[in-house]
C-alpha positions in Angstrom: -5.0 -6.8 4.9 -4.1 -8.1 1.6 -6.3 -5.0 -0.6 -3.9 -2.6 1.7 -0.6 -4.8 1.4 -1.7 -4.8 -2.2 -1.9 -0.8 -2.2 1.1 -0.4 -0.5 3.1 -2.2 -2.6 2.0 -0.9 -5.4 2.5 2.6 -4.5 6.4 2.3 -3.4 7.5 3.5 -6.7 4.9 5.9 -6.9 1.6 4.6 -8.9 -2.0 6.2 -10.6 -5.1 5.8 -8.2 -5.8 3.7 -11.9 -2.8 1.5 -11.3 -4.0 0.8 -8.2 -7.5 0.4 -8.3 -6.3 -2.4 -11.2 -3.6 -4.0 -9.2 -5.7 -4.2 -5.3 -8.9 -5.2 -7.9 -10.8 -2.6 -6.6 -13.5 -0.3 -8.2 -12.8 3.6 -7.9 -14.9 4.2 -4.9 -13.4 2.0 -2.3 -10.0 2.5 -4.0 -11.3 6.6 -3.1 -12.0 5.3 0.6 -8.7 2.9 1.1 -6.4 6.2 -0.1 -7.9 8.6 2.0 -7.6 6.1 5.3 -3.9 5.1 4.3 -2.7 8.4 3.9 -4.7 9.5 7.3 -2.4 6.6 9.3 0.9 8.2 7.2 1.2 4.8 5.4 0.6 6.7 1.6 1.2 10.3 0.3 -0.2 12.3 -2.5 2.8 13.0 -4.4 3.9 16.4 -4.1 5.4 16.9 -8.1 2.4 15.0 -9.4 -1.4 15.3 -8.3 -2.7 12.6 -9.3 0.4 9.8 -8.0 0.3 8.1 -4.8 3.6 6.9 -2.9 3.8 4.7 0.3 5.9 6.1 3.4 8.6 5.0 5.0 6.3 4.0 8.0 4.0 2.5 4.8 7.3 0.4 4.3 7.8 -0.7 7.8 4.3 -2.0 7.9 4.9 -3.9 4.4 8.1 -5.5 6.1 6.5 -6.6 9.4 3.6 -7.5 7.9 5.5 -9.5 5.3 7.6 -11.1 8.3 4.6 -11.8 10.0 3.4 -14.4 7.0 6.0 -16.0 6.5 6.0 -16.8 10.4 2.8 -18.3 10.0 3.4 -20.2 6.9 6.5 -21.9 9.0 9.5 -19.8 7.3 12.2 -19.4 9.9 14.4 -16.4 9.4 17.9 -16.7 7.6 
């Protein structure tokens, strides 16, 4: 969960499968493998205007923000 939350974020500005192979620590193979099964569940996109940039969906978001409620629940972190 955390390589994917990793990807995810990284991509919500738009990011290089370099950029994230760096930021998830990741070689290019399973970076290869983690792309094509986000953007099969609609949680990434191949940038249209550039070929070679990732972007995470809106339902990419969604999962960032549940999951990132979802921690916080279990590290004790009411909501405010």
């Amino acid at each position: 969960m955390r390589v994917v939350e990793a990807i995810l974020t990284t991509a919500l500005n738009g990011a290089s499968k370099t950029r994230i192979v760096y930021r998830a620590n990741l070689n290019f193979k399973m970076c290869h493998q983690y792309l094509e099964d986000l953007a099969s569940k609609d949680l990434l996109k191949l940038m249209e205007d550039s070929p070679r940039r990732y972007m995470t969906t809106e339902k990419g978001r969604e999962f960032l923000d549940h999951y990132s409620k979802r921690i916080l629940k279990n590290l004790g972190f009411r909501r405010c």
